[in-house]
TIVO-2410 file (N, C-alpha, C; in nm, 3 decimals):
# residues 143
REC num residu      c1      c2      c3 atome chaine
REC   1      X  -5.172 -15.309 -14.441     N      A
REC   1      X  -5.049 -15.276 -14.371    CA      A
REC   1      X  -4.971 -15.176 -14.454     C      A
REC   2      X  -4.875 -15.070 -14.356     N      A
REC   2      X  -4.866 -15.007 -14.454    CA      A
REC   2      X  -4.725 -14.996 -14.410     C      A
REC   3      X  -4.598 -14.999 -14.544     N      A
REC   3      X  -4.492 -14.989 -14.537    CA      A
REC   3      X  -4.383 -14.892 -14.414     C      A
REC   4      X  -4.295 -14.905 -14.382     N      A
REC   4      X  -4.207 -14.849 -14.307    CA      A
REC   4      X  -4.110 -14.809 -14.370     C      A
REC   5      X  -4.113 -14.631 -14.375     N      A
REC   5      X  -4.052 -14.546 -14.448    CA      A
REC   5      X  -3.933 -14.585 -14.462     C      A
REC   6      X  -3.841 -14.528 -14.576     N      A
REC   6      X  -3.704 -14.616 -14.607    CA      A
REC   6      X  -3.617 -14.582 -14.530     C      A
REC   7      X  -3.610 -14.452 -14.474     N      A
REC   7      X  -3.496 -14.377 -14.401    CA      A
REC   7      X  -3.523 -14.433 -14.265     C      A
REC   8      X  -3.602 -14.487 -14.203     N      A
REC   8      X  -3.639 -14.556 -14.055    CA      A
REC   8      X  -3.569 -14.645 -14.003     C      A
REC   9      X  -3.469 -14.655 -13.914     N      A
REC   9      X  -3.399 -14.730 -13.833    CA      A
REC   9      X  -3.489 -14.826 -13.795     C      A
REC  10      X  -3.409 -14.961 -13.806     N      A
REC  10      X  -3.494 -15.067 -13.753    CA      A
REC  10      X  -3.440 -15.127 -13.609     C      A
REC  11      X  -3.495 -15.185 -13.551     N      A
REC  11      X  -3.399 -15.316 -13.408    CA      A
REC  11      X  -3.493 -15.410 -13.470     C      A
REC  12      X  -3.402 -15.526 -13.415     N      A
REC  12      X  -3.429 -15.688 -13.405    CA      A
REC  12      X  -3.350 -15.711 -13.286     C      A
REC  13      X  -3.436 -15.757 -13.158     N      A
REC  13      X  -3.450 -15.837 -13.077    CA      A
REC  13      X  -3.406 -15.975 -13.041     C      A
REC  14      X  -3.260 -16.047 -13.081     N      A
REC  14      X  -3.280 -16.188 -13.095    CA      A
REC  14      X  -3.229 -16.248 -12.916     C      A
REC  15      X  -3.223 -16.370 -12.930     N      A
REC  15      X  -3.184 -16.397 -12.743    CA      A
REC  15      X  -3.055 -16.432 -12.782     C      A
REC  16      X  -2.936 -16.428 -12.739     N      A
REC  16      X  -2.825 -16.444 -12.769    CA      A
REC  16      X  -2.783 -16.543 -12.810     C      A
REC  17      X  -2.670 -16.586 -12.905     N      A
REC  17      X  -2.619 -16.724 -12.939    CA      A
REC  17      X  -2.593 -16.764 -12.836     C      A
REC  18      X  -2.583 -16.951 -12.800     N      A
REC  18      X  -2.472 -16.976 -12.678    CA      A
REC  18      X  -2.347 -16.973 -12.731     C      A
REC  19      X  -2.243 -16.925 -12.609     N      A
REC  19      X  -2.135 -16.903 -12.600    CA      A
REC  19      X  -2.140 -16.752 -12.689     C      A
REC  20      X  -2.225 -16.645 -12.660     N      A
REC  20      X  -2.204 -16.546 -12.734    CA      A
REC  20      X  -2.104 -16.473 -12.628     C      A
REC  21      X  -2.022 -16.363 -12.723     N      A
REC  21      X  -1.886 -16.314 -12.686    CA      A
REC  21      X  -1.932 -16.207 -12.779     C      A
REC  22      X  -1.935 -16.039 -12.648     N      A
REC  22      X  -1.969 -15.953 -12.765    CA      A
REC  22      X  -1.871 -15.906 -12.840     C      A
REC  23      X  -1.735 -15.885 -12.777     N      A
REC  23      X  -1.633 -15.846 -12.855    CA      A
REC  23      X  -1.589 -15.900 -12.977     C      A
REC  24      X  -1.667 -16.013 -13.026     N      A
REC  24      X  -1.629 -16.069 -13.161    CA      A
REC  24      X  -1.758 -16.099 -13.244     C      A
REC  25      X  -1.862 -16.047 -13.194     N      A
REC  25      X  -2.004 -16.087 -13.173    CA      A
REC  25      X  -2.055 -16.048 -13.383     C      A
REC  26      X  -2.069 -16.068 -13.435     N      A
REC  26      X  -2.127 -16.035 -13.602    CA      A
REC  26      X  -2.252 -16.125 -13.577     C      A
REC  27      X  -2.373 -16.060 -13.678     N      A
REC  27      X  -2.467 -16.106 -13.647    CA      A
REC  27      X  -2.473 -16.191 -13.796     C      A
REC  28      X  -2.544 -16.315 -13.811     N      A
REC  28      X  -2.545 -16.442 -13.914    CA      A
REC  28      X  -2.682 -16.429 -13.942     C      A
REC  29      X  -2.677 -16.535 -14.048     N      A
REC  29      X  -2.821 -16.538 -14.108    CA      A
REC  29      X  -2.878 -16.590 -13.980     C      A
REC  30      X  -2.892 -16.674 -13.893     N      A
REC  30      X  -2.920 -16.749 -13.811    CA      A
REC  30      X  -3.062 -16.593 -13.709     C      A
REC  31      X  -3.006 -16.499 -13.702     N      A
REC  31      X  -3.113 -16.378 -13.623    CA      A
REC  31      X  -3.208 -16.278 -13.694     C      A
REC  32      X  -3.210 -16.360 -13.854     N      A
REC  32      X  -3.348 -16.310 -13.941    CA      A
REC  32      X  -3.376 -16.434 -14.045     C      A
REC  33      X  -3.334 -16.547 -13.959     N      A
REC  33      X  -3.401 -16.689 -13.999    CA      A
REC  33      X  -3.530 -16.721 -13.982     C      A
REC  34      X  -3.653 -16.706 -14.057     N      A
REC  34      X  -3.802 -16.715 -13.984    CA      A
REC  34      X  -3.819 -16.875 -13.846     C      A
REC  35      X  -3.843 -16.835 -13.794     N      A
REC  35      X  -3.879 -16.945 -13.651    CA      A
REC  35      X  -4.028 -17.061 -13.732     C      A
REC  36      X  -3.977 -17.161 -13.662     N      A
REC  36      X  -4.120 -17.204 -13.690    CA      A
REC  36      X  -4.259 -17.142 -13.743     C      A
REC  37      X  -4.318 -17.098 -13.619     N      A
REC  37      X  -4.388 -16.994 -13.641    CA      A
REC  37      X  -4.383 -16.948 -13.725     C      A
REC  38      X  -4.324 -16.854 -13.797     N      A
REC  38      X  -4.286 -16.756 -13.830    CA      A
REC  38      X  -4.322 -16.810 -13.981     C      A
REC  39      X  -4.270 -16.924 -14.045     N      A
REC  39      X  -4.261 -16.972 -14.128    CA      A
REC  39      X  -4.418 -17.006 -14.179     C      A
REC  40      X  -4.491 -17.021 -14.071     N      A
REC  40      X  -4.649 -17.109 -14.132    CA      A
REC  40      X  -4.745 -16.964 -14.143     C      A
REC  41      X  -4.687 -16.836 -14.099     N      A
REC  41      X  -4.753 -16.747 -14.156    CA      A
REC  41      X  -4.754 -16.702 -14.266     C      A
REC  42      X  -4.858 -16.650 -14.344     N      A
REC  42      X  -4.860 -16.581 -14.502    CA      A
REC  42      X  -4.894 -16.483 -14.501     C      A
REC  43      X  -4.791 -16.384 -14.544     N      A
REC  43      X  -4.675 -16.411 -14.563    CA      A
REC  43      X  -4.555 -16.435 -14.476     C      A
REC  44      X  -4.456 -16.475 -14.521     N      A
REC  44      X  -4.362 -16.542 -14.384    CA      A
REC  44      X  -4.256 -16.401 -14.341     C      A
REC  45      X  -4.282 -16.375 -14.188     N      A
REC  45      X  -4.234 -16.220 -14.182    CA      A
REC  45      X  -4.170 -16.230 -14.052     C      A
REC  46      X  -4.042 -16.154 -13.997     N      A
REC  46      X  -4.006 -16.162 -13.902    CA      A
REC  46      X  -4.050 -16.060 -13.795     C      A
REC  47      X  -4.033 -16.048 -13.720     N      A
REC  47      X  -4.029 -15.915 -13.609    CA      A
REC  47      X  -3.919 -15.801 -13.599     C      A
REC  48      X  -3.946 -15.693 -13.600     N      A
REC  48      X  -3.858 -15.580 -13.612    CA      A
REC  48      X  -3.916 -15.452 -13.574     C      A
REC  49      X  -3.874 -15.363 -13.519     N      A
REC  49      X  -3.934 -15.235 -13.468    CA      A
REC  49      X  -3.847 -15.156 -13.505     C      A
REC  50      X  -3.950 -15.069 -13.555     N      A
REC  50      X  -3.931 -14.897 -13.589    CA      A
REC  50      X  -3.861 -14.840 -13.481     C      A
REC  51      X  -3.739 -14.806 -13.500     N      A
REC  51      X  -3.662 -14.686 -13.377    CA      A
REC  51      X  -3.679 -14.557 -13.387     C      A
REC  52      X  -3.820 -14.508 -13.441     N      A
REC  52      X  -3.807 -14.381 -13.441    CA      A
REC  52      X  -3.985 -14.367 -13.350     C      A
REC  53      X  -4.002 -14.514 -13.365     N      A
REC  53      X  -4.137 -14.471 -13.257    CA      A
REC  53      X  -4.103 -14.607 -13.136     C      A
REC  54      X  -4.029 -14.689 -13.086     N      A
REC  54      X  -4.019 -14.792 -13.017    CA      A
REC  54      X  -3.889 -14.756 -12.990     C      A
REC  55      X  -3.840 -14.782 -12.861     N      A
REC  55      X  -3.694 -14.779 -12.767    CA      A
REC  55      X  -3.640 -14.917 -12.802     C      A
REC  56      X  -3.542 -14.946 -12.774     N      A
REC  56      X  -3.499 -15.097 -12.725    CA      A
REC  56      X  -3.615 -15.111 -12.592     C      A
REC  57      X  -3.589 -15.094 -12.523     N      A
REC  57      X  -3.599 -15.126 -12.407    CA      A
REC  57      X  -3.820 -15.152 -12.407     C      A
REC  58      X  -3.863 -15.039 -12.456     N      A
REC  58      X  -4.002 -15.080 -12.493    CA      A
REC  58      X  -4.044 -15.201 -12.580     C      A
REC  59      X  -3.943 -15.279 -12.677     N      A
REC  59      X  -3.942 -15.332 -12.714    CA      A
REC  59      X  -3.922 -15.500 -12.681     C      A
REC  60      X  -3.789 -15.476 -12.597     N      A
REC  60      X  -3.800 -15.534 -12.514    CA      A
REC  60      X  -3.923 -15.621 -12.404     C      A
REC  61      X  -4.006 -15.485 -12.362     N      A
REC  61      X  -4.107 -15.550 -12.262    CA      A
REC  61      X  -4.208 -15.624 -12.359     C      A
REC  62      X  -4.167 -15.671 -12.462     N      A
REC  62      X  -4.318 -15.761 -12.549    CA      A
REC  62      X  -4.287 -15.879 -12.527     C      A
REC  63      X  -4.125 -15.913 -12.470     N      A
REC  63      X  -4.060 -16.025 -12.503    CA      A
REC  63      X  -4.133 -16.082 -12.364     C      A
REC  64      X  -4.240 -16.230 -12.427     N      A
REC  64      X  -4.271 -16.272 -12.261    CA      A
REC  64      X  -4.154 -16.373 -12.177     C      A
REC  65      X  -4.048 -16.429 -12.246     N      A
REC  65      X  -3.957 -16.487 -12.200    CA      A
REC  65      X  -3.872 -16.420 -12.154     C      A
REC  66      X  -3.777 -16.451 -12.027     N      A
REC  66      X  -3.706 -16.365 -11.977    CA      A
REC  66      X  -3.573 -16.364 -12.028     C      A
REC  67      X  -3.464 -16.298 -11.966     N      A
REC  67      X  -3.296 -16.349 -11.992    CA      A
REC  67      X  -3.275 -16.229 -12.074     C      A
REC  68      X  -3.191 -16.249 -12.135     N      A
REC  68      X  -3.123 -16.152 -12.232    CA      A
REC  68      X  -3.173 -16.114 -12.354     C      A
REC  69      X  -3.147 -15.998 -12.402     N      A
REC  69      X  -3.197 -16.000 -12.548    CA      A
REC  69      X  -3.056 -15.919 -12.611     C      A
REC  70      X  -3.038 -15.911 -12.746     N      A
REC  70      X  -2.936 -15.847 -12.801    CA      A
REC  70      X  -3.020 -15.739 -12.896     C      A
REC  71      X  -3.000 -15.658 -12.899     N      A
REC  71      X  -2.976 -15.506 -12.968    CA      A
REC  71      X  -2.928 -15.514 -13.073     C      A
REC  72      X  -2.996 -15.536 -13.182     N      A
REC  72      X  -2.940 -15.454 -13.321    CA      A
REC  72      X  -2.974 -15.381 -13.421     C      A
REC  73      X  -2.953 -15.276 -13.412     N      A
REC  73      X  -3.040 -15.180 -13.523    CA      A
REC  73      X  -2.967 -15.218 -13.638     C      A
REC  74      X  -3.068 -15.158 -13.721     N      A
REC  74      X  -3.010 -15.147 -13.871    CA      A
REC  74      X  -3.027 -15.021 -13.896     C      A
REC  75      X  -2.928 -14.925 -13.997     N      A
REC  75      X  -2.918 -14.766 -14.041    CA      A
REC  75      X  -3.107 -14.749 -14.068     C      A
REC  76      X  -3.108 -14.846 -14.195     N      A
REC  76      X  -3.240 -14.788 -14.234    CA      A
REC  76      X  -3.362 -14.932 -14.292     C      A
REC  77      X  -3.451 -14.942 -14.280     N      A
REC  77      X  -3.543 -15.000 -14.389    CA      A
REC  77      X  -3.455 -14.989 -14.535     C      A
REC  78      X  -3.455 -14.906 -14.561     N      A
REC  78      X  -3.384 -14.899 -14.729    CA      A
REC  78      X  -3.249 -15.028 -14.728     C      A
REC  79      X  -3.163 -14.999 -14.570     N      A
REC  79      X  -3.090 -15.092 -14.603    CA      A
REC  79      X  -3.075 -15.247 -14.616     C      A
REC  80      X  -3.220 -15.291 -14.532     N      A
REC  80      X  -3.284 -15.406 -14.510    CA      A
REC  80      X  -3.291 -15.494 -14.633     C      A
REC  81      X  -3.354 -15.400 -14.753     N      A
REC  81      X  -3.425 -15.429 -14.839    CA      A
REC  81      X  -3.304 -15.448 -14.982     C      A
REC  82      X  -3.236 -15.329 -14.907     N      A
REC  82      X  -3.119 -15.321 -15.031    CA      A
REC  82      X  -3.060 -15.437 -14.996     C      A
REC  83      X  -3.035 -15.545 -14.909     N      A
REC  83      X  -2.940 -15.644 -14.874    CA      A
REC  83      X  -3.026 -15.745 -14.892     C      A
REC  84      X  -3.149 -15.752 -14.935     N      A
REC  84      X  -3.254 -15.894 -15.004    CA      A
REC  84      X  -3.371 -15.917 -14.945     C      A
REC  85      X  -3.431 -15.839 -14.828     N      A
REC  85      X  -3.564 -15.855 -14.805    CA      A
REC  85      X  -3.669 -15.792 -14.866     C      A
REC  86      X  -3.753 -15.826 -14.897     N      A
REC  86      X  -3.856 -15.775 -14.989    CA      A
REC  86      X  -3.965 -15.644 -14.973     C      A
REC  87      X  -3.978 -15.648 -14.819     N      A
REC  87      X  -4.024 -15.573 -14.781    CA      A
REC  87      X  -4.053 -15.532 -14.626     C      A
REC  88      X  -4.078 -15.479 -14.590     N      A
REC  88      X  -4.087 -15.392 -14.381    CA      A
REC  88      X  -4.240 -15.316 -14.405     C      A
REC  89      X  -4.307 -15.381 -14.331     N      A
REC  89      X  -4.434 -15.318 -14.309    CA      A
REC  89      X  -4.457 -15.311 -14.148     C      A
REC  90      X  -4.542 -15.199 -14.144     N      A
REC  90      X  -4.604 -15.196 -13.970    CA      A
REC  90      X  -4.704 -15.348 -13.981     C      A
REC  91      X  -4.675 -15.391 -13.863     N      A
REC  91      X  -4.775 -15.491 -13.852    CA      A
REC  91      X  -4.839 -15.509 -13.675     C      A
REC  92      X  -4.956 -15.480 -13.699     N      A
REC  92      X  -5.020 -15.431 -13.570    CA      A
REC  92      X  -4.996 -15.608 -13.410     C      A
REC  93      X  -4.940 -15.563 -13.325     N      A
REC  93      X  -4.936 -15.682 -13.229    CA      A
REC  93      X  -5.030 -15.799 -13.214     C      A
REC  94      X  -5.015 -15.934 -13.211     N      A
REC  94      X  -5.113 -16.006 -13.174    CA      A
REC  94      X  -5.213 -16.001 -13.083     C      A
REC  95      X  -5.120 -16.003 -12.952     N      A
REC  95      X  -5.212 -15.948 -12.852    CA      A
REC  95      X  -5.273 -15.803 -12.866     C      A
REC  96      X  -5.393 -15.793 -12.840     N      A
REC  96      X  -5.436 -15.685 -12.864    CA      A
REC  96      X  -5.465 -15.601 -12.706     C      A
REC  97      X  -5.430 -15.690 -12.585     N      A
REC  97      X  -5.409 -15.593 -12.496    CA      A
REC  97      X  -5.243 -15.532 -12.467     C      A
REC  98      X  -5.185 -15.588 -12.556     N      A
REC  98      X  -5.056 -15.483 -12.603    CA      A
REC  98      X  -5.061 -15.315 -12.671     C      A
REC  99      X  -5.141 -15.351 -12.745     N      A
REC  99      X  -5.149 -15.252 -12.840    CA      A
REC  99      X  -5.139 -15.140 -12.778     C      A
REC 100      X  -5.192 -15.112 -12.660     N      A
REC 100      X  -5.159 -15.017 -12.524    CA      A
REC 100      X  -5.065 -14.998 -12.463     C      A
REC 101      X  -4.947 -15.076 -12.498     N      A
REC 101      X  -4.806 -15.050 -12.410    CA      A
REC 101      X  -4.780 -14.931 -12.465     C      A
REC 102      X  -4.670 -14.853 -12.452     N      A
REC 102      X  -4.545 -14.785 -12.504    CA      A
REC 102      X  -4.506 -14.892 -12.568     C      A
REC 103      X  -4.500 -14.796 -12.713     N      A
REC 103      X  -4.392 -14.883 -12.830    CA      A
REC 103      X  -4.480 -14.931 -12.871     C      A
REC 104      X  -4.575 -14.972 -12.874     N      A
REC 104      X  -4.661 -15.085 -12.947    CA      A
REC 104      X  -4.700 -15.067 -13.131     C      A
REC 105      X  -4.685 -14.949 -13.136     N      A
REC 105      X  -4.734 -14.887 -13.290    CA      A
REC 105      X  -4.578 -14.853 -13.385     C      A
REC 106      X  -4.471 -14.904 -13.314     N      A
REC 106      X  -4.348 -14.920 -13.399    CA      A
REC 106      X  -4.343 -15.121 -13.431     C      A
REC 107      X  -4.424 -15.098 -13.371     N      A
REC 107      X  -4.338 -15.286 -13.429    CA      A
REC 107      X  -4.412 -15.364 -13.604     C      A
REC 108      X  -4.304 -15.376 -13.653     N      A
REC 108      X  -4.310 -15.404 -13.774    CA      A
REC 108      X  -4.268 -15.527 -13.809     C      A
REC 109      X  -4.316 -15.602 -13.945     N      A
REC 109      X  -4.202 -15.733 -13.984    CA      A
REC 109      X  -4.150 -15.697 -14.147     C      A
REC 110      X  -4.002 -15.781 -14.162     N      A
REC 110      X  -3.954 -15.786 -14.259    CA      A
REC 110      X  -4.034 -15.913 -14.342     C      A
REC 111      X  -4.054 -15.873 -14.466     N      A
REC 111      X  -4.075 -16.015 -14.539    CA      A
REC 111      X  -3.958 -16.047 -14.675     C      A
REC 112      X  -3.996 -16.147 -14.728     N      A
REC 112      X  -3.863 -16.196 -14.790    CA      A
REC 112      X  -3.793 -16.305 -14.747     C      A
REC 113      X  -3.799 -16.327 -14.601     N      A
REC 113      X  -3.668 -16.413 -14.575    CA      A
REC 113      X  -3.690 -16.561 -14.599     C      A
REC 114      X  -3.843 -16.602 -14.601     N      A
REC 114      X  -3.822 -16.752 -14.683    CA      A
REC 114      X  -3.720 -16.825 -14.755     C      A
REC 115      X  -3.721 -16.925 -14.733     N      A
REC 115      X  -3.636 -17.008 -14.880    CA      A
REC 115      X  -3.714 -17.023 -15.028     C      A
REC 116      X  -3.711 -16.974 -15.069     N      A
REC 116      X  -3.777 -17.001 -15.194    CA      A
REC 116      X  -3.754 -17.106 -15.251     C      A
REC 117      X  -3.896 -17.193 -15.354     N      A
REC 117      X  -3.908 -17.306 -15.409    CA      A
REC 117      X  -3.758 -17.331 -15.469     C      A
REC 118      X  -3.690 -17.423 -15.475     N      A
REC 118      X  -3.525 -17.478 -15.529    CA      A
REC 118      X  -3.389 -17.400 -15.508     C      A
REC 119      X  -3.451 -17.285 -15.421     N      A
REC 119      X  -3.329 -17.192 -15.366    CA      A
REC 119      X  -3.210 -17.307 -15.280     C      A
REC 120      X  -3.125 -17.324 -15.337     N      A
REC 120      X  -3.021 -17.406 -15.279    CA      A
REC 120      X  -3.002 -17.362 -15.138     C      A
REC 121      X  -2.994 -17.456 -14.984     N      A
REC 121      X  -2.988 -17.346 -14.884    CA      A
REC 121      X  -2.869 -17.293 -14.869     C      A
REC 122      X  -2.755 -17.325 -14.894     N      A
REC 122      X  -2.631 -17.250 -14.888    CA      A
REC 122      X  -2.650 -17.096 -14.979     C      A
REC 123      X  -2.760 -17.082 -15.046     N      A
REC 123      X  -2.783 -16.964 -15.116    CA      A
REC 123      X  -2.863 -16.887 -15.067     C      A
REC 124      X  -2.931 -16.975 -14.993     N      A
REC 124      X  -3.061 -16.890 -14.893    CA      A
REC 124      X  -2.970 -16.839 -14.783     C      A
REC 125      X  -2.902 -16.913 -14.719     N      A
REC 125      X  -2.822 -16.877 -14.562    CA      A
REC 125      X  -2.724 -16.747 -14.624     C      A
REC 126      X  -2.650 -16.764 -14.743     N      A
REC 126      X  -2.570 -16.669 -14.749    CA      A
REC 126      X  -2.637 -16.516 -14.804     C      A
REC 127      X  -2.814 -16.545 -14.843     N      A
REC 127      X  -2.874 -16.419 -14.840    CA      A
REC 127      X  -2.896 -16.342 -14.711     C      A
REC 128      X  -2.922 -16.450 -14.615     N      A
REC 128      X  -2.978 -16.417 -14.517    CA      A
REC 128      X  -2.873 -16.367 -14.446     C      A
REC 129      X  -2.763 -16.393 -14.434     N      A
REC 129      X  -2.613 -16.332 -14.416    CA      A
REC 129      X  -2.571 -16.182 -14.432     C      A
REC 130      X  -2.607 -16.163 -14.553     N      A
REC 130      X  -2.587 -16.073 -14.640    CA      A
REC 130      X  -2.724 -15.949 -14.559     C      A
REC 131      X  -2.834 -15.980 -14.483     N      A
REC 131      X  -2.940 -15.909 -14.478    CA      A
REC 131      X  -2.879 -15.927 -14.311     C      A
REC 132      X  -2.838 -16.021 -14.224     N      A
REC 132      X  -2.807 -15.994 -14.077    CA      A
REC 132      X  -2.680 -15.884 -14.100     C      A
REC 133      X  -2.612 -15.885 -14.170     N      A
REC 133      X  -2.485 -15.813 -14.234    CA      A
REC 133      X  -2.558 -15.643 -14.146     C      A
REC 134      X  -2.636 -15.598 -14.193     N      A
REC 134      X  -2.672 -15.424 -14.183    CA      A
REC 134      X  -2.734 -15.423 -14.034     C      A
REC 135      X  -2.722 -15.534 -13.976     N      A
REC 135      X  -2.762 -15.509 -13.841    CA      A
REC 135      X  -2.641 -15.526 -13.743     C      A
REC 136      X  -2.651 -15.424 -13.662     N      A
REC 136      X  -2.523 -15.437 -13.540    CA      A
REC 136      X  -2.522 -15.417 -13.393     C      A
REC 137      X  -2.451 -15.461 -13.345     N      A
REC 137      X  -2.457 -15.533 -13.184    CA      A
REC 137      X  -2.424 -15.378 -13.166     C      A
REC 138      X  -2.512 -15.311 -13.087     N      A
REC 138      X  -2.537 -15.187 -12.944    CA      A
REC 138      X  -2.525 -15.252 -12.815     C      A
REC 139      X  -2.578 -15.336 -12.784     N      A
REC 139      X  -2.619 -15.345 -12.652    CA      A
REC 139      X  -2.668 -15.485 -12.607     C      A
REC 140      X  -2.690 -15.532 -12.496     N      A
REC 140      X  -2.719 -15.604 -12.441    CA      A
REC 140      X  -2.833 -15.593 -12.321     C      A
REC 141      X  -2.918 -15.677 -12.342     N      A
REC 141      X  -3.044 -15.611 -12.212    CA      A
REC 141      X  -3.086 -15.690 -12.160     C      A
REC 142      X  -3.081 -15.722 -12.022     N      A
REC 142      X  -3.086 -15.821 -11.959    CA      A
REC 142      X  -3.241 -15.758 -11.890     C      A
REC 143      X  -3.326 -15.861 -11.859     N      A
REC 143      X  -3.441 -15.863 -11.798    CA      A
REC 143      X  -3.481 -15.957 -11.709     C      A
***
């Protein structure tokens, strides 16, 4: 896999908090928290797409659940990493009759966001804080 240049705008995709309100809307550790899933892979990596080869909206169509999704880019990879994730690599789709959509060759994951062995979690959540921090509410996309 091979890294995602530093200057590259990222999105993350999350489904909205309940009771989300965009006018006051900040994004928490809680929307680059690894999922289940997410967690039993090695390494433990989230989902994120390249905005310089993936739309929102192409991005969007991977999501097989319907409803809403929220929009948030981040400036860059560099800033991802500068705020505590370890690393952003391309990582090719599971499904492999995806790989054929539009967008399919921007989607990438962050790694890093584990808890590490005796990481207190109030130290983990407020990293992970600190890394939802460089991502910001654009938009809303209902499907």
């Amino acid at each position: 896999m091979s890294d995602v240049p530093d200057e590259h705008p990222l999105l993350r995709l999350p489904t909205p908090p309940p009771h989300f309100v965009p006018d006051s809307y900040k994004p928490t550790w809680e929307v680059v928290a690894p999922s289940g899933k997410e967690k039993a892979s090695t390494p433990v990596r989230i989902s994120v797409w390249d905005e310089t080869l993936t739309s929102p909206s192409e991005a969007a169509a991977f999501r097989a659940n319907g409803g809403a999704l929220l929009v948030l880019p981040a400036e860059s990879t560099i800033a991802v990493k500068s705020a505590g994730a370890t690393r952003v690599v391309y990582e090719p789709l599971p499904d492999p009759t995806q790989a054929t959509w539009p967008g399919a060759n921007g989607h990438a994951s962050v790694e890093g966001l584990e808890r590490a062995n005796g990481e207190p979690r109030p130290a983990w959540k407020a990293r992970l804080d600190r890394i939802a921090a460089v991502f910001e509410l654009i938009d809303r996309l209902e499907r």
